[in-house]
Structures are given as structure tokens and as C-alpha cells.
N, C-alpha and C positions, 0 to 999 in steps of 0.2 A: 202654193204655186199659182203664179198668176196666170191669167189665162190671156195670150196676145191677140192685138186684130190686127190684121192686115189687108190694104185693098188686093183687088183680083190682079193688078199691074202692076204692083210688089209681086207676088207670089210669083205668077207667070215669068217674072225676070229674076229671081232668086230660088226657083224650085229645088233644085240641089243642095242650096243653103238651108231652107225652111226644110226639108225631107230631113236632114242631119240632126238641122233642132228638136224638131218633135223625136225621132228614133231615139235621139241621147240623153234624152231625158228633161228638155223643156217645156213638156206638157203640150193640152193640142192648140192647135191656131185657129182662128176664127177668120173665114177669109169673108172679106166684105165687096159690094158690088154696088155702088150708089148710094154707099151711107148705110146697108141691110144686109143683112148677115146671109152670106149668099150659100156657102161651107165650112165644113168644118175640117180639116186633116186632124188626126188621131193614129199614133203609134199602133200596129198591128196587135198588142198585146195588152193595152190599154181596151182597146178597141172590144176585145176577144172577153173582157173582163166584164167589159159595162152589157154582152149581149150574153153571158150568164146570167149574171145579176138578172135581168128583165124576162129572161126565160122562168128563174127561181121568183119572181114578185107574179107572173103568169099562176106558175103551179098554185101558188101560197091564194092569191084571187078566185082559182079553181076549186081549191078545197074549202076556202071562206062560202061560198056560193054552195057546195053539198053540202055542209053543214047547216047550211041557212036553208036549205030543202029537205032535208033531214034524211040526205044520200049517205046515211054512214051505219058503220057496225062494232060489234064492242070488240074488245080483243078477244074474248072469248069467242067470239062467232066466227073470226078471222081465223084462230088455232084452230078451232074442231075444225072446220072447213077442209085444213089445210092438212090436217091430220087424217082423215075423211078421205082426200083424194090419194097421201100417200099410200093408206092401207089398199084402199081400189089399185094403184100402181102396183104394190105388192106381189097382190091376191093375183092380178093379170100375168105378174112375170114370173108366178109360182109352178 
């Protein structure tokens, strides 16, 4: 899919036209302003798709960075822990 550009007086006088293209599936538009890429339009669910992804390349950055400080624990340490508090829960609602 190619990716279109259009000036900002395209856009502004075809809006309803460009809003239909991108929705139905012609990918997003690059709206330009003096030759420079001024915005972009992107379908709401394209859209919704690319600020997952960047949320998941986040986490994935986060955990690279505790491992690289050495913020981490074995599975074993996670289970007992975990096993650890449900007995405490148990024991409390016994």
C-alpha cells in the first residue's frame, strides 16, 4: 500500500473525500504544508493498532533495561512468593 501526500488545500477542500479514503481502506495520507510533511490522517483502528505496538516495544525497552540492572527473579522465586502469599491469604480467611 502506498502511502499518498497531499497539500494542506487538497485536504481542506476534499475532506470528506480523504476521510472515506483512509476509513476504507487506502491507507494514511500525508498531508503536506510548503513541500513538509505537516500531518498525517490515519484510520481510527490503524491508528489504535500502531499505539499498541509502541506501548508493547515500551514494556519490551523496560524489561531489556531490568535485566540489564539485574531487576529480575527466577521462576522459582516468583512461585514460592506467590504461593507464600496465598497460604498467608488462607491462613487470614481461616
Amino acid at each position: 500500500m502506498a502511502v499518498r501526500a497531499q497539500s494542506v488545500s487538497y485536504v481542506k477542500s476534499h475532506l470528506a473525500q480523504v476521510i472515506a479514503e483512509v476509513r476504507d481502506g487506502g491507507g494514511p495520507m500525508i498531508v503536506t504544508q510548503n513541500g513538509s510533511t505537516a500531518a498525517i490522517i490515519q484510520d481510527p483502528e490503524s491508528y489504535e493498532r500502531t499505539q499498541q505496538a509502541m506501548a508493547m516495544l515500551k514494556l519490551v525497552a523496560m524489561a531489556d533495561e531490568d535485566v540489564r540492572k539485574g531487576r529480575t527473579h527466577t521462576h522459582g522465586e516468583v512461585f514460592a512468593a506467590a504461593r507464600n502469599r496465598l497460604a498467608a491469604r488462607q491462613k487470614a480467611n481461616a
